[in-house]
C-alpha positions in Angstrom: 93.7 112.2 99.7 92.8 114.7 96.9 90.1 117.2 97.2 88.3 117.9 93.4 86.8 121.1 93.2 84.4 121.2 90.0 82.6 124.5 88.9 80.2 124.9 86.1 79.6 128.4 84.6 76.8 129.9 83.9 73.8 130.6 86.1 73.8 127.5 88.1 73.0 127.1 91.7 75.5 126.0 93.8 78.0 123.3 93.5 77.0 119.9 94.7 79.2 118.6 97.9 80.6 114.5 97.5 82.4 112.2 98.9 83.4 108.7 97.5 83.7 105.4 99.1 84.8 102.0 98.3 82.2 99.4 98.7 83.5 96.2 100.4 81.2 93.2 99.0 80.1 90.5 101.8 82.2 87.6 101.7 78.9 85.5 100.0 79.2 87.6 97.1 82.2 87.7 93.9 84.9 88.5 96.0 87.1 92.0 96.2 86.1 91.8 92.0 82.8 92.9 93.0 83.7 95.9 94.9 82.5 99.5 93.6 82.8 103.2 93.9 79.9 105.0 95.3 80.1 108.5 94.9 77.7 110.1 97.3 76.1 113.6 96.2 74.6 116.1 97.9 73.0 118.9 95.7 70.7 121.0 94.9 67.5 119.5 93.6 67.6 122.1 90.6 71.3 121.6 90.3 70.7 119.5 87.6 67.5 118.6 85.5 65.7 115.1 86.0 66.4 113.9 82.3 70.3 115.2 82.7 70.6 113.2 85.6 73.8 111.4 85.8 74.2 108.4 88.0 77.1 106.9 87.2 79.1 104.2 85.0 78.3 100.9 85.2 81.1 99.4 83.0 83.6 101.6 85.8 81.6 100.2 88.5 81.2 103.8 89.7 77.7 104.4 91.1 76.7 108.0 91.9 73.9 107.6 95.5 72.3 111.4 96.0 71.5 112.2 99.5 72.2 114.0 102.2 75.9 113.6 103.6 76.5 112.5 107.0 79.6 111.3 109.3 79.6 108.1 108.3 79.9 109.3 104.3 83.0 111.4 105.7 84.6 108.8 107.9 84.2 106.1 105.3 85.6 107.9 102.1 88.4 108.4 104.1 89.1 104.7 106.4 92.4 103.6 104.5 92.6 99.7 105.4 94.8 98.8 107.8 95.2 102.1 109.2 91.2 102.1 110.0 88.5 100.0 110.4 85.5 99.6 107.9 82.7 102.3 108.3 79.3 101.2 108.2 76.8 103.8 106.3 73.2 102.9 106.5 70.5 104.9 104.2 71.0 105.1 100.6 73.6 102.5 99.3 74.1 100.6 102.5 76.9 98.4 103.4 80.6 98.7 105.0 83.1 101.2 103.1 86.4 102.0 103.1 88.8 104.3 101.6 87.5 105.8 98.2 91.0 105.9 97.1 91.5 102.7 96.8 89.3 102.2 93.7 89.1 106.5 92.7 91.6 108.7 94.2 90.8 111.7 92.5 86.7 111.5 90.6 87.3 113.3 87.5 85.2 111.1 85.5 82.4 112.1 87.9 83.1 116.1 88.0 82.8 115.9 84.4 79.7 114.0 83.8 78.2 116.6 86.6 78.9 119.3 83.9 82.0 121.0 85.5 83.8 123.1 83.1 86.5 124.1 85.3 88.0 121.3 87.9 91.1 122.1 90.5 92.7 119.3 91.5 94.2 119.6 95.2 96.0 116.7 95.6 98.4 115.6 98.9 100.8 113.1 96.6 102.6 113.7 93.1 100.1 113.7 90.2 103.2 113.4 87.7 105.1 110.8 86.9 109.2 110.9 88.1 112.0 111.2 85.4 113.4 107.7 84.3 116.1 106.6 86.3 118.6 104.0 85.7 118.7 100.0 87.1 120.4 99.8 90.5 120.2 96.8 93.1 117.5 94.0 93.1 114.5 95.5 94.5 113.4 94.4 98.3 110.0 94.4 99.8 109.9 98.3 100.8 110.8 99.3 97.5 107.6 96.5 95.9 105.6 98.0 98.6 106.2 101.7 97.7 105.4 101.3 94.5 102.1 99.1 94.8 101.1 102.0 96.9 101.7 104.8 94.9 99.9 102.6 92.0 97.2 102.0 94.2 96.7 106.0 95.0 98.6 107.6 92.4 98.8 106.2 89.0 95.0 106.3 88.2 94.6 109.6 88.7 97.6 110.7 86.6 96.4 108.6 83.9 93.0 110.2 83.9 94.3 113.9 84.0 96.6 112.3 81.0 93.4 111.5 79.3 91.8 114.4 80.0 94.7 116.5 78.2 94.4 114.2 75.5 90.7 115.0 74.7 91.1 118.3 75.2 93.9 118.6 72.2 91.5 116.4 70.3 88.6 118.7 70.4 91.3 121.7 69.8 92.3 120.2 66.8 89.2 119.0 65.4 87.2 122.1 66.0 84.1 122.2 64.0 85.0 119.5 61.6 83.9 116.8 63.4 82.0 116.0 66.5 83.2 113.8 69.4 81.1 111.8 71.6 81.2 109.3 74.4 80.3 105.6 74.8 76.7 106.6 75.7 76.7 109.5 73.2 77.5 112.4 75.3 79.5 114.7 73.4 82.8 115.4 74.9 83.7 119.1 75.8 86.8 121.1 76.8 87.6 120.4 80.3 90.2 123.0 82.3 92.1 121.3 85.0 94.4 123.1 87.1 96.8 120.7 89.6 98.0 121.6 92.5 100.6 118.8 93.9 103.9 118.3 95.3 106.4 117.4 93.4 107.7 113.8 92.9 109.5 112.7 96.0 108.9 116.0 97.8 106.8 114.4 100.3 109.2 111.1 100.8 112.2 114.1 101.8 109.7 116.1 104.2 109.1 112.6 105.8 113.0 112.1 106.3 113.2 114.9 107.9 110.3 114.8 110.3 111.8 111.1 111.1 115.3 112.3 112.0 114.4 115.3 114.3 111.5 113.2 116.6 111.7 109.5 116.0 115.1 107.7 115.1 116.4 108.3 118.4 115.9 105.6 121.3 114.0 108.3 123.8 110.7 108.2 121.4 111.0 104.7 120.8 110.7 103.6 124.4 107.9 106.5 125.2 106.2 103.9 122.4 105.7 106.5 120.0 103.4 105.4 117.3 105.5 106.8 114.2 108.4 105.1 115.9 107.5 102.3 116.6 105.7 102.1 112.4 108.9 103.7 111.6 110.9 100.8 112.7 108.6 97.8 111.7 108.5 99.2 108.0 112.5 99.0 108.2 112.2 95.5 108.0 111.5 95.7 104.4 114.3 98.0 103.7 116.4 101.3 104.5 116.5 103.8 101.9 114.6 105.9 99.3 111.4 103.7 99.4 111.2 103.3 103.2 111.0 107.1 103.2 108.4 107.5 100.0 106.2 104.2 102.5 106.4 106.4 105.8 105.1 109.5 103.7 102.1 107.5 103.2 101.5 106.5 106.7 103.3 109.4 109.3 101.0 111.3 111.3 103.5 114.2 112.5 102.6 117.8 112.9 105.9 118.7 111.7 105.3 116.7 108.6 101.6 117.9 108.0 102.7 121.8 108.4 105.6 120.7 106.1 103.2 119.4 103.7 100.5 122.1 103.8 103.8 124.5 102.9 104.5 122.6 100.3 100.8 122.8 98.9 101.0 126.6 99.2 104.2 126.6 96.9 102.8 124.7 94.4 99.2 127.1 94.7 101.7 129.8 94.0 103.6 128.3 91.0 100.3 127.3 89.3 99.4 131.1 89.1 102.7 132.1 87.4 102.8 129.5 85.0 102.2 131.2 81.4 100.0 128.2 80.5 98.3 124.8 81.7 100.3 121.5 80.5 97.8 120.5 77.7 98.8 124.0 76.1 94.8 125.2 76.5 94.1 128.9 77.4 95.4 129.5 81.0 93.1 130.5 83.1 92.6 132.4 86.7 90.5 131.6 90.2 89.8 135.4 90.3 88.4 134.7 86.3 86.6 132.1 87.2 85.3 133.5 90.1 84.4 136.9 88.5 82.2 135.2 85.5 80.5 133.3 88.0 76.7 134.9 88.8 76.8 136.9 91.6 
């Protein structure tokens, strides 16, 4: 799950509250080609002004539906398949949703064309890619199933931030020479994004660990404990690095979650003593960014 927190400076109102959602298509329609994102907004009605109004991209199949958030927005942006059901929202954009991740794990696209100048990423899995490592055994089905999952929930959104970078250098470079635009003509603008994520393969050890002290014995697996029992099952496909990095995704321990939230605050606390941002742009501060907004 990762949590985008755009701000726009100058005298704005508030910022807008979303969510996303995957929309699942009826079985009648395309198929899973036909499914979209559907960011659902909640702002101000002055937020923004009527000919401004942005509602999406069509050729990302990412629809942006303003209204007023409910439950059912909540519980569907976050109903990862398998784990949970469907959620049906009724209202604006009807239909059953599931698990916004699945198509946009982290919006940026969508903070962006809201007019956020300043966006911090909180993000609960790696937002990096891992060093290169060298050819080992033939692969087994935990280790393919790792990495479709991290693909699924990961790749995307280090991509995009990879692409943000990129147009930010570009502007840097080009300053008033020349003047960049988008498909649709909007012109593109520096973007700060600060990152706040473990590091690669952090999670997959905090998950090891939460495994060894209350689940590999016998004693929780014949009290039927869930993350034993799931524990066990996803050993079928394989015992090692991989199994770890697939129970990461799926453990619901409060040893693990404290362990995680830890981890999140030690990577808060790097950010801030970090001379500068990756894509070498001006660092900047949450007490800056907080002190130039309007008061």
């Amino acid at each position: 799950m990762t949590v985008l927190a755009p701000v726009v400076s100058g005298p704005a109102p508030a910022a807008p509250v979303n969510c996303v959602a995957t929309w699942v298509p009826p079985a009648s329609t395309g198929g899973s080609a036909s499914g979209r994102s559907r960011l659902f907004l909640q702002e101000r009605a002055e937020f923004r002004a009527a000919d401004e109004q942005w509602d999406g991209d069509a050729d990302r199949a990412l629809d942006v539906r303003r209204c007023a958030l409910r439950k059912e927005h909540v519980l569907a942006s976050c109903a990862v398949p398998a784990a949970f059901s469907a959620v049906r929202v009724r209202g604006e954009a009807p239909g059953w949703y599931v698990d916004g991740g699945i198509r946009l794990n982290t919006p940026l696209l969508a903070a962006i064309a809201l007019g956020a100048t300043h966006v911090i990423v909180i993000s609960a899995m790696a937002l990096r890619y891992a060093p290169d490592g060298e050819g080992g055994v033939r692969p087994h089905l935990g280790n393919a199933t790792s990495q479709v999952m991290h693909a699924l929930l990961a790749d995307r959104a280090v991509e995009d931030l990879l692409a943000v970078q990129k147009t930010n250098r570009l502007l840097q470079q080009t300053a008033d020479k020349v003047s960049l635009t988008s498909r649709n003509g909007r012109p593109y603008r520096p973007v700060h994004v600060a990152v706040v994520a473990p590091r690669p393969g952090q999670l997959r050890r905090l998950a090891e660990r939460a495994w060894h002290d209350h689940y590999s014995g016998t004693d929780a697996l014949l009290k039927l404990k869930s993350n034993a029992v799931l524990g066990r099952l996803l050993r079928i496909g394989g015992d090692d690095a991989s199994y770890y990095e697939l129970l990461s995704y799926l453990m619901f321990d409060q040893q693990y979650l404290q362990d995680s939230y830890q981890a999140g605050v030690a990577a808060a606390e790097e950010l801030f003593e970090r001379p500068s941002e990756p894509d070498q742009t001006a660092p900047w501060r949450l007490y800056d960014l907080l002190g130039a907004l309007p008061q």
